[in-house]
N, C-alpha and C positions, 0 to 999 in steps of 0.2 A: 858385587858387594852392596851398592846402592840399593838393586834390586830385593835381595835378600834382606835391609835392612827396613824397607817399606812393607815388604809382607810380616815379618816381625811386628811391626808399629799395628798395621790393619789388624792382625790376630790378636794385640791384647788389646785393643779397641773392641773387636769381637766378644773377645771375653768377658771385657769388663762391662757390656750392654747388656750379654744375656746374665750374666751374673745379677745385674740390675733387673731383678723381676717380681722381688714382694712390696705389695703395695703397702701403703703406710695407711691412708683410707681408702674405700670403695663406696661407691654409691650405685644399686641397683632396682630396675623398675623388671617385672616379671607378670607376663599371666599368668593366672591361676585356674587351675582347673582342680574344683572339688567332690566327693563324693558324700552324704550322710550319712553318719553311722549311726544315728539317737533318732528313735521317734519315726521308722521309716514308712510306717503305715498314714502317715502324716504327707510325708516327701521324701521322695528313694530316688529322685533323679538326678544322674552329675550335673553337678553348673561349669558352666562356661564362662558365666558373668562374671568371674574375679579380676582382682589384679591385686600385687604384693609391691612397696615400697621397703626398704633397705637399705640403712647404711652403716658402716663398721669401720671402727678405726683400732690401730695396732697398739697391742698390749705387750707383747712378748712376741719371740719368735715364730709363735706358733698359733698365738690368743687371740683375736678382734672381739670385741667388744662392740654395741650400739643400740640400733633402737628397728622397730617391723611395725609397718603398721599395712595391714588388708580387707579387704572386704569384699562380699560374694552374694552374688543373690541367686537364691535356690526357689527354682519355682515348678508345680506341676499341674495338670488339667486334668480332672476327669468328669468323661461326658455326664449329660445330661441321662438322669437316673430319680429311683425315689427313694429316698432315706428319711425312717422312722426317729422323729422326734417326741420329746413326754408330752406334747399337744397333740399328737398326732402324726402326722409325715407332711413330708415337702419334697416335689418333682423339679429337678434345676440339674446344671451344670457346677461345678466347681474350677474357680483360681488359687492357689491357694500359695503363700512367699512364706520366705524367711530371708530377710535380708541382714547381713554380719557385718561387726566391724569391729577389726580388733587394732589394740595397740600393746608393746612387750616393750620388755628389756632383755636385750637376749647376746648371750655369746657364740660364738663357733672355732671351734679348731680346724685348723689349717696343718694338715699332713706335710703336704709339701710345698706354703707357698713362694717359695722363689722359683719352680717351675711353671713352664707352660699348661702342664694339667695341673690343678691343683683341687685334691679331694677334699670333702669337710663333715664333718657332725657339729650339729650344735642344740640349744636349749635356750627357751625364754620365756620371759613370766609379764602375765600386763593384765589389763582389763577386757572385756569383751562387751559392746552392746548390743542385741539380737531385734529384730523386729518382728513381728508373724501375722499375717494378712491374710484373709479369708474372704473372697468374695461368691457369692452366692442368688441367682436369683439377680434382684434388685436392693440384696441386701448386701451388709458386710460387718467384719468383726476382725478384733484387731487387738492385740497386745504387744506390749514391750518389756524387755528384761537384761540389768546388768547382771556382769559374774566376774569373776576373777577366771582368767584364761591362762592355756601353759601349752606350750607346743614344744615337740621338738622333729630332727631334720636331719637329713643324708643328701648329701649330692655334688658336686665340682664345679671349678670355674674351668674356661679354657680360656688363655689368653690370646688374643688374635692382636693384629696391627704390628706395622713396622716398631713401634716402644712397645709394646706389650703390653700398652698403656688403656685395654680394653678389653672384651672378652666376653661369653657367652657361659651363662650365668643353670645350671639345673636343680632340683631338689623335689624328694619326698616329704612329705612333713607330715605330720599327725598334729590334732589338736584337740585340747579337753577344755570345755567351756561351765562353768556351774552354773549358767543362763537360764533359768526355771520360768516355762510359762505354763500354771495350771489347765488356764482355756484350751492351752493346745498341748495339753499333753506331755509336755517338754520337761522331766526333769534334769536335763543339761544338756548340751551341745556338742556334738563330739562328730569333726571329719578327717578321712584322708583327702591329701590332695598332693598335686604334682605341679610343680611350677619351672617355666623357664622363660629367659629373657636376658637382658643386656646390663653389665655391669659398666663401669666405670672404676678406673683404678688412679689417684693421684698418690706424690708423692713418692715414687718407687726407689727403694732403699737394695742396697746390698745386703746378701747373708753373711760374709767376708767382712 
């Protein structure tokens, strides 16, 4: 009887831990790997150089709420060549950047978050500030430009650790920038990208 009354106790101690698994905020740090979809005659090369900041806190059962802030730098080379300018031409090499930084206010839903996977979509609205860099020769050229920025995103957390109280963080994302720079051709900004990295979950509440 004793026996049978201790595995009882263990099992709703069981239950009532993994029942304990939507977090109330998250905090998440993620690379970013993007692609350009604006201007590719410009720069068509993925970056690597990203990284995505994230945090969210609970609305409803289903809602987080919070703030994204990322940035990425797109760079690409092409050799040494002669390109006809209105004075004439010039034989050189090209660098040429676009460094990004954006900041949102953005939501996501949560399919399932009191489980161990937990899927999401979500949408967010912020500013964007772009940089764009041309070096040439021994020379260089350089613009900047704000826009109003709007993303949105597909992807899941997985919760890892003995509380659950962590987890590995995935996502698609799309993003529209109205970042306008005449010198380079840019009128707006616009990439996919893929991000993954490590969440943080505090707070963790029952759906019960």
């Amino acid at each position: 009887m004793k026996k049978l009354i201790t595995i009882a106790f263990a099992l709703t101690c069981w239950t009532t831990v993994m029942a304990q698994e939507a977090f109330e905020r998250m905090f998440s740090f993620s690379w970013d790997i993007n692609t350009p979809m604006s201007n590719r005659d410009y720069i068509d090369k993925t970056s690597l150089k990203g990284f995505h900041l994230s945090y969210r806190e609970k609305i409803s059962d289903h809602l987080y709420m919070g703030g994204d802030f990322n940035t990425a730098i797109y760079d690409s080379y092409t050799p040494r060549q002669t390109h006809l300018i209105e004075s004439g031409a010039v034989t050189t090499d090209m660098h040429k950047y676009v460094t990004t930084y954006g900041l949102t206010l953005s939501g996501d839903y949560y399919f399932t978050p009191e489980k161990r996977l937990s899927p999401f979509v979500g949408i967010g609205a912020g500013a964007n500030f772009n940089l764009y860099n041309l070096y040439y020769n021994i020379y260089s050229s350089g613009d900047t430009g704000w826009g109003f920025l709007a993303h949105s995103q597909a992807g899941a957390i997985l919760k890892m650790g003995a509380n659950r109280n962590w987890g590995i963080v995935g996502a698609v994302h799309y993003d529209y920038s109205t970042s306008v720079s005449k010198s380079f051709a840019y009128a707006n900004f616009t990439n996919l990208g893929f991000r993954v990295g490590v969440v943080l979950g505090m707070g963790l509440s029952s759906p019960y």
